[in-house]
N, C-alpha and C positions, 0 to 999 in steps of 0.2 A: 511320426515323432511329434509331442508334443512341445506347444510355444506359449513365450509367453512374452507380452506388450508392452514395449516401454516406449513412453512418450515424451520425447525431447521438448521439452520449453521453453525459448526465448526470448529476449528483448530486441527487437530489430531496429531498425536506423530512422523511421519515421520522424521529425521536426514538427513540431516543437515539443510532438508526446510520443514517446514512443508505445510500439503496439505489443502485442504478443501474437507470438508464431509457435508451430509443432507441428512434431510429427513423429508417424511411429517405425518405431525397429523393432521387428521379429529373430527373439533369440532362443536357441534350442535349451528347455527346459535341464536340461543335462549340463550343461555351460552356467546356468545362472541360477542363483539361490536366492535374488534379492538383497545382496550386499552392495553399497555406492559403490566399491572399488570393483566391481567385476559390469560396467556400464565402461563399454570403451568412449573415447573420444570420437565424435562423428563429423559429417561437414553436411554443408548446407551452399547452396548458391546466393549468394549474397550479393550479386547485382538485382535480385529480386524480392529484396527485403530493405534496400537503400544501402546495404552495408559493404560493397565493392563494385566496383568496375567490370562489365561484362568479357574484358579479355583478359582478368586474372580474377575470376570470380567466388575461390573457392574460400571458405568461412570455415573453422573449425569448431565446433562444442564441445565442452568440455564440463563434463556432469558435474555436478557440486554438492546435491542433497538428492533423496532419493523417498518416496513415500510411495503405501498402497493407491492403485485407482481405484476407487472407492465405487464407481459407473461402471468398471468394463470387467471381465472374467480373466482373469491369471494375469494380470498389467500393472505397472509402476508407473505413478509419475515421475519424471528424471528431470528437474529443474538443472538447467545448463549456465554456462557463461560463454561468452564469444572472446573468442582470441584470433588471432591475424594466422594468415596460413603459417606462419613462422613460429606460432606458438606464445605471442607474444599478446598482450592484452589488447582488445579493441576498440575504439575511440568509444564505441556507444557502452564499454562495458562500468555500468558504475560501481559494478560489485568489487572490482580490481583497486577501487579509490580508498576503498575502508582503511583507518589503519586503526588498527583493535584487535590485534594477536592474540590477546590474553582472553579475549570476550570477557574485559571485563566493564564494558557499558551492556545494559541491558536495554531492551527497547517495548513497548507499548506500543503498537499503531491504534488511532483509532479512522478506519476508513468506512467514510461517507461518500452516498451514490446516489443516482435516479434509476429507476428501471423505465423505458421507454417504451412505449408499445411501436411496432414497424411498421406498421400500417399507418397509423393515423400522425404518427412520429411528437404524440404530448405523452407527456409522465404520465405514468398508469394515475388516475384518479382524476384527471383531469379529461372536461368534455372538449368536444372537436369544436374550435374554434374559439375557444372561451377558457375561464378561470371555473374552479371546485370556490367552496367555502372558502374565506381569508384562512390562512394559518392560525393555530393555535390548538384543534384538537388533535392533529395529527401522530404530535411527538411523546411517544410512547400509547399512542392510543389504539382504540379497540373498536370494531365492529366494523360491518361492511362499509359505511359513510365513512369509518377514519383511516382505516387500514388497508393499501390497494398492494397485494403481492407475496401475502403474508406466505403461500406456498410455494413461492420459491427460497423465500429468507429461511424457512425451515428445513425445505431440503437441501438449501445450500449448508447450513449449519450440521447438516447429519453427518454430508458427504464431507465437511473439514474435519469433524471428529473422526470418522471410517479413516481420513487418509494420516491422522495422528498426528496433522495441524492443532496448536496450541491456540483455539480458537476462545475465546473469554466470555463470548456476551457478542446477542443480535438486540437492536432496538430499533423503533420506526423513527426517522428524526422531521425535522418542523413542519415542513413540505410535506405536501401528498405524493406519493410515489417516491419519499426518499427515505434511506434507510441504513443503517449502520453496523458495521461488524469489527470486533479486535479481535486482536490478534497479538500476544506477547511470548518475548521470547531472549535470553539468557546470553546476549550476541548478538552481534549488529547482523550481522549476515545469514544467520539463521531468521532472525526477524523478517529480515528484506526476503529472504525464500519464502521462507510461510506467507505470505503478504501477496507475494506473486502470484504464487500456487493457489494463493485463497481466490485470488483475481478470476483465475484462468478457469479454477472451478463453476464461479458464478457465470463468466461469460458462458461457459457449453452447458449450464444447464438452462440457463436464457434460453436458447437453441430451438430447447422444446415446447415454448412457453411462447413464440413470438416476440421476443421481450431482448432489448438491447441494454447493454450497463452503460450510464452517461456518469464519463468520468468529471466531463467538464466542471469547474470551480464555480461558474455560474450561467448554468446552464438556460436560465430561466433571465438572462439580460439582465437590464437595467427595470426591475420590479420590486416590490415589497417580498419578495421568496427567496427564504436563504438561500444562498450556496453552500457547497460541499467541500468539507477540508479531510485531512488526515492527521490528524493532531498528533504527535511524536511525544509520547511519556516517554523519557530518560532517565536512564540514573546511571554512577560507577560507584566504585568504592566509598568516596569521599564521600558523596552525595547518603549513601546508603547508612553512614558511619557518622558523619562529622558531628552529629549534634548543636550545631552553630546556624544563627541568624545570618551573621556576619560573612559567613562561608558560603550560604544559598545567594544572600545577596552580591557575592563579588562576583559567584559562578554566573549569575546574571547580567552583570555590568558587561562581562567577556563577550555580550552577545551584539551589544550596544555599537561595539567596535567592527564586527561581522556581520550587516544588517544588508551589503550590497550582495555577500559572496553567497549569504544562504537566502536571500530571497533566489537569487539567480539559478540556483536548483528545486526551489521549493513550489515548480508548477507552474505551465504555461496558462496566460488568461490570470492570474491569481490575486492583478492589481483588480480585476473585475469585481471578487470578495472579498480581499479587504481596503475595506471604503471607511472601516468606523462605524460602521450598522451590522446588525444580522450578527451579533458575540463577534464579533473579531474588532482587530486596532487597524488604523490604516496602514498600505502598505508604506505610506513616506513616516512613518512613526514607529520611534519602538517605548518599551513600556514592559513593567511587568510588578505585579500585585497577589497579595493572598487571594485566594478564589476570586480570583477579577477572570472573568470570562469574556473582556473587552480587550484585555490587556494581549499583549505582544506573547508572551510568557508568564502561566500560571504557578503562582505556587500554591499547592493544594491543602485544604485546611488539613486534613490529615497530616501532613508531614508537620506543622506546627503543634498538634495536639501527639504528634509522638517525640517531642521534642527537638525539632529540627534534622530530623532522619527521615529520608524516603528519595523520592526523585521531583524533576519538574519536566511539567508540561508546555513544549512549542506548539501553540494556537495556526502558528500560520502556515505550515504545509497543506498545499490543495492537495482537491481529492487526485486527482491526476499525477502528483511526482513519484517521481523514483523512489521507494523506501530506503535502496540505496545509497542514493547519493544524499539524501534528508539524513541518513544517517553517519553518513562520514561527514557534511559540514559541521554539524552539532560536532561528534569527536576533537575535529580539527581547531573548534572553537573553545572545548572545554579543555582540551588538552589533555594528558597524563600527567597525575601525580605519585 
């Protein structure tokens, strides 16, 4: 009898980042056609992931999205949620935090990385012991001396088109060995899957390559080498429609007031990059400007030249947070109108 692979993917209980877990279930080709709704509910031991106690250790998942594997022969990825053996949501689940029924905020991510080599554990481009050239030819650059990875950014790119991730655009960013991927999407929680999914892609194709993804914010200390954020392009109705200066700018001000609750989701280490150097504003500041790439929150010249219609951009989620939970404080802070 023929099977076919689905691979459960979750967020487990690690502090202060959490990780990604899987694993696969073989179901009789006969029973499953590749619809979300025909992926049952699974568990998982979650005193082995941080996420229970080992004498009531059982974890449920609970499929949410569903896309091809684009790597394995007759398989689904099955991006999950964690809920309590009772059915109820689980402390590490940020997905359960959203509130955006309507999906009607859309979300942008833009996520920035390091690819690592394991052996020697410096950023690809970088010699053992030492620094490459100072930054500045790297980002978006070309040729052996600027660009270290470029085959895996391309086959990661293939394998998010193949699996029908809403993938936008790859570019190499400042850093040698750092690199960037979007990813947009019509829903907060569709966004935060694709994002995930996109994650989890990269990590197993690393795999093959020797090569680890360095989520860290600033993975490179206290040096002149950017760190890595995930910049959250937003928009809802209002944002998409209003037409108004006055309206970008209040939806701004709302941020000003929420500066402790969304750094507090927006990435461990994150005071690390923003200092006020390397495009970002510091983290004890907020701020926000037309195409100020310094600034707390951008607003993008295009929304201005389409007369005050479009979204804006939060600068200061690391590469490391939750797209989740980045994206229900933004909600929580914009509110519904």
């Amino acid at each position: 009898m023929s099977k076919t692979k689905l691979e459960y993917i979750w967020l487990d209980g690690s502090t202060p980042t959490q990780g990604l877990r899987s694993k696969t279930k073989l179901v009789d080709n006969s029973e499953f056609s590749g619809k979300l709704e025909e992926c049952p509910v699974w568990s998982f031991d979650g005193s082995s992931t941080q996420q229970a106690e080992g004498g009531s250790s059982d974890c449920l998942l609970k499929p949410v999205a569903i896309y091809p594997d684009p790597q394995r022969r007759n398989a689904y990825l099955v991006m999950t949620e964690v809920l309590n053996s009772d059915g109820s949501a689980h402390s590490s689940n940020g997905r359960a935090t959203i509130k955006d029924d309507d999906d009607d905020f859309w979300f942008g991510f833009e996520q920035e990385y390091f690819f690592y080599d394991i052996d020697t554990n410096n950023p690809l481009g970088f010699p053992e012991g030492g620094y490459p050239e100072p930054q500045g030819p790297y980002y978006c650059g070309v040729g052996a001396k600027n660009a270290y990875g470029r085959q895996i950014v391309e086959e990661h790119m293939d394998a998010c088109i193949d699996a029908g991730l809403n993938i936008e655009g790859i570019n190499a960013e400042v850093a040698a060995g750092q690199w960037e991927f979007q990813i947009f999407a019509k829903g907060a929680r569709s966004a935060g899957d694709q994002i995930w999914v996109a994650r989890y892609l990269l990590e197993r194709i690393g795999e093959d390559y020797g090569v680890s993804i360095n989520w860290h914010p600033k993975p490179l200390g206290d040096t002149d080498w950017n760190g890595s954020g995930m910049h959250a392009n937003f928009s809802n109705t209002v944002l998409r429609t209003c037409g108004s200066q006055a309206k970008f700018e209040e939806i701004c001000e709302r941020f000003r007031g929420t500066v402790k609750e969304c750094i507090a989701v927006y990435g461990a280490y994150n005071d690390q990059r923003l200092t006020g150097k390397h495009e970002t504003a510091a983290i004890t500041d907020f701020s926000y400007g037309i195409s100020d790439r310094g600034a707390s929150i951008r607003i993008p010249v295009l929304v201005v030249e389409k007369g005050w219609k479009g979204w804006l951009e939060d600068r200061r989620p690391a590469s490391n947070a939750d797209p989740y939970q980045v994206a229900s404080a933004i909600i929580d802070t914009v509110g519904h109108e």
